[in-house]
C-alpha positions in Angstrom: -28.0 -146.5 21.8 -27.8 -150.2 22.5 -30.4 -151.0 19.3 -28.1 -148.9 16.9 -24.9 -150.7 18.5 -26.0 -154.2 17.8 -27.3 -153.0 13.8 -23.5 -151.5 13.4 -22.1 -154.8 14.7 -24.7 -157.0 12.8 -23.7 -155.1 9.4 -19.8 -155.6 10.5 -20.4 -158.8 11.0 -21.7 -159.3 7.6 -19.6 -157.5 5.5 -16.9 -158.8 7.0 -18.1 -162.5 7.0 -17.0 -162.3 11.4 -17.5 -165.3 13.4 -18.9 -164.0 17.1 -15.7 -163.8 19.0 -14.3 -161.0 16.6 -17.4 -159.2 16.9 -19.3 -159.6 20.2 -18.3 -159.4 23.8 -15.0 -160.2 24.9 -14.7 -163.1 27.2 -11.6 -165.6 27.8 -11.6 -167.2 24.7 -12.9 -163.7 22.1 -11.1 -161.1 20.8 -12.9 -158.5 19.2 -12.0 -156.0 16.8 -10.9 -152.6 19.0 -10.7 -148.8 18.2 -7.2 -148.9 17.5 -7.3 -151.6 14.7 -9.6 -149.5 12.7 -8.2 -147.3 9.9 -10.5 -145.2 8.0 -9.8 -143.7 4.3 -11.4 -140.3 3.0 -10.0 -141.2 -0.7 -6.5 -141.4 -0.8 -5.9 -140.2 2.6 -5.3 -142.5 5.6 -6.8 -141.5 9.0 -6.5 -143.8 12.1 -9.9 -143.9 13.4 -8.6 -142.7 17.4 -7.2 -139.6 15.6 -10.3 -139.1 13.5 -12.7 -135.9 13.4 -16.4 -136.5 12.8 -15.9 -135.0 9.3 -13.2 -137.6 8.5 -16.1 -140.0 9.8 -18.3 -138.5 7.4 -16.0 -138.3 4.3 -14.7 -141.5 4.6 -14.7 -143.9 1.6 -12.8 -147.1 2.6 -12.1 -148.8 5.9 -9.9 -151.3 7.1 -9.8 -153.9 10.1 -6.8 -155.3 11.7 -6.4 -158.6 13.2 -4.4 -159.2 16.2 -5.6 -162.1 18.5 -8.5 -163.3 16.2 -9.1 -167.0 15.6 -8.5 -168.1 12.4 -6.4 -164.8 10.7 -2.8 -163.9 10.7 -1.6 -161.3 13.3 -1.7 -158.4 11.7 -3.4 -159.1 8.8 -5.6 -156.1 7.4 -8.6 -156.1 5.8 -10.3 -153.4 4.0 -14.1 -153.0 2.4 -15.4 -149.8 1.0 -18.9 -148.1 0.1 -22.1 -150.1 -0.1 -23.9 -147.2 -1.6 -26.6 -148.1 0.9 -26.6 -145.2 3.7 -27.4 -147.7 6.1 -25.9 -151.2 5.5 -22.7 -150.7 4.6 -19.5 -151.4 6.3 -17.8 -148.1 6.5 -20.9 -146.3 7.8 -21.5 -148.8 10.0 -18.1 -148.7 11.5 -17.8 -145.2 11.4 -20.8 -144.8 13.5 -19.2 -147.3 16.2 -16.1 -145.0 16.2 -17.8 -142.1 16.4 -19.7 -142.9 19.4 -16.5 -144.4 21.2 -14.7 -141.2 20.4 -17.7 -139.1 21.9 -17.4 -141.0 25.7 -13.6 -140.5 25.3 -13.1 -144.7 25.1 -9.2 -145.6 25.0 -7.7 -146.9 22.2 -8.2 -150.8 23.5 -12.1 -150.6 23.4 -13.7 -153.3 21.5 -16.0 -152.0 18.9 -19.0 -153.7 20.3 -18.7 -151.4 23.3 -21.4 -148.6 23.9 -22.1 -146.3 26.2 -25.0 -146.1 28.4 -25.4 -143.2 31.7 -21.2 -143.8 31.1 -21.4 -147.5 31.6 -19.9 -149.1 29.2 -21.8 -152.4 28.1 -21.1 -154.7 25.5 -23.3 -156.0 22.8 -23.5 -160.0 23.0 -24.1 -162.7 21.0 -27.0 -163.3 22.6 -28.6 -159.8 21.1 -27.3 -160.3 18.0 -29.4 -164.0 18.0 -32.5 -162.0 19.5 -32.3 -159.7 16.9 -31.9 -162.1 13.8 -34.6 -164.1 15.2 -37.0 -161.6 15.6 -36.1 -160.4 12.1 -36.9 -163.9 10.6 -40.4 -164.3 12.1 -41.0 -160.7 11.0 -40.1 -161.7 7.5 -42.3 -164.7 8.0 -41.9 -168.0 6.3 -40.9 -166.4 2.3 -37.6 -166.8 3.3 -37.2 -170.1 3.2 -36.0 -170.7 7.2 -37.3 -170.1 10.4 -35.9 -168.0 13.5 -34.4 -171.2 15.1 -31.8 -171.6 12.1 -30.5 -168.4 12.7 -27.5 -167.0 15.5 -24.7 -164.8 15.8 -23.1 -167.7 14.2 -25.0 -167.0 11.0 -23.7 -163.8 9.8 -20.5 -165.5 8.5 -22.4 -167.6 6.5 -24.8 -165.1 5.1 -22.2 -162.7 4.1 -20.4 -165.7 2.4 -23.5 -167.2 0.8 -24.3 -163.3 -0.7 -20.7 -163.0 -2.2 -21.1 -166.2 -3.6 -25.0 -164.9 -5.2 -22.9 -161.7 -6.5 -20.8 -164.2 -8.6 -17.8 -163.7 -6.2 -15.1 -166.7 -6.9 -14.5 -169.1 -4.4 -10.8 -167.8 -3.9 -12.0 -164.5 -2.6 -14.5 -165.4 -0.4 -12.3 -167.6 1.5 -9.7 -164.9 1.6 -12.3 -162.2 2.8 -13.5 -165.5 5.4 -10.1 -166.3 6.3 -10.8 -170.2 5.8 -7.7 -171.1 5.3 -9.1 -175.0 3.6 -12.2 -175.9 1.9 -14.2 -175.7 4.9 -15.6 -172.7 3.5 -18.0 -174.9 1.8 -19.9 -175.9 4.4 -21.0 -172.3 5.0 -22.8 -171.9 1.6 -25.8 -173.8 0.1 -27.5 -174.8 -3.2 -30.9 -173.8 -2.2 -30.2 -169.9 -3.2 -32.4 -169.2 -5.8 -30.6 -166.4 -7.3 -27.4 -169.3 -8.0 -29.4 -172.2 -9.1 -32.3 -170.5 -11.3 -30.4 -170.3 -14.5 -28.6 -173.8 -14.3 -31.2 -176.0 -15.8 -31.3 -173.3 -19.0 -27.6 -173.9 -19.3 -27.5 -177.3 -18.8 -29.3 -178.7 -22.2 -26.4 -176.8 -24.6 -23.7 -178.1 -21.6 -24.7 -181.6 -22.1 -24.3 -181.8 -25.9 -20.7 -182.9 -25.7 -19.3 -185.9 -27.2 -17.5 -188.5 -25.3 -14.3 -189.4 -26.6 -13.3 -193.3 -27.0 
């Protein structure tokens, strides 16, 4: 229970581009996403995810997040991601998962999404094993990736949602919507040591540079 709760928050968190206090245990200075900001879509249909059924869980094509006390949004603000196409990392399913076992143990409407349930405890997935659990993924990885497991936190997820977007061919403009950077310090989250964005430059460059100069 606790190993599926931090995947569905990791996968939120990168979809999402979340910095730690919207995703991980509330304390006096985080606010994370709760059950009753979520809105789910099963195509055309809106279903708030505390009035959901499982089969609206399953059906569902779209959902949306609302921000209310989050650094760094607009109150109220509402963002919405759809399908992945991947059964496992992908936004909705991850979210629908998290609802679906909040709505099992009967959680009111103001539990944060990073709650689960344990003997009927509640606990709360931290930042702490969302680090453990990137790290641990990096050294199994080994060193192909290009980092090692201390370069990596909770704080990373931002940053690696951001940086993929940007490898998609994403515009700048979007990704700092989707971020919520509201100035260009967006660009100190990406980097120019992605392969899949600087491969093809030095091709491009030798027709780029034939230009003439004007007087």
């Amino acid at each position: 229970i606790e190993t599926l709760a931090v995947i569905n928050m990791l996968c939120l968190a990168f979809f999402f581009l979340c910095r730690p206090g919207e995703y991980t245990a509330p304390t006096g200075d985080n606010s994370p996403f709760r059950l009753a900001g979520v809105t789910f879509y099963v195509d055309q249909q809106r279903i708030l995810a505390i009035n959901a059924t499982t089969n609206d869980l399953l059906r569902a094509t779209f959902v949306t997040l609302t921000f209310t006390t989050q650094k760094n949004a607009v109150r109220g603000e509402v963002i919405g991601l759809g399908l992945s196409g991947d059964p496992f990392v992908c936004p909705v399913k991850a979210t629908a998962s998290r609802v679906q076992h909040l709505r099992d143990h009967n959680a009111p409407a103001n539990t944060p999404l990073c709650t689960y349930y344990c003997n009927d405890k509640a606990h709360y997935v931290t930042p702490g094993d969302i680090s453990t659990t990137l790290k641990s993924s990096v050294r199994a990885l080994g060193s192909a990736i290009g980092f090692s497991s201390t370069e990596v936190s909770a704080r990373s997820l931002c940053a690696a949602g951001a940086m993929a977007l940007l490898c998609a061919h994403v515009d700048s403009d979007t990704i700092r919507l989707l971020g919520r950077w509201r100035s260009n310090e967006m660009l100190r989250y990406l980097t120019v040591q992605a392969q899949p964005i600087m491969r093809n430059f030095p091709s491009r460059m030798p027709a780029g540079g034939q230009h003439p100069l004007l007087p």
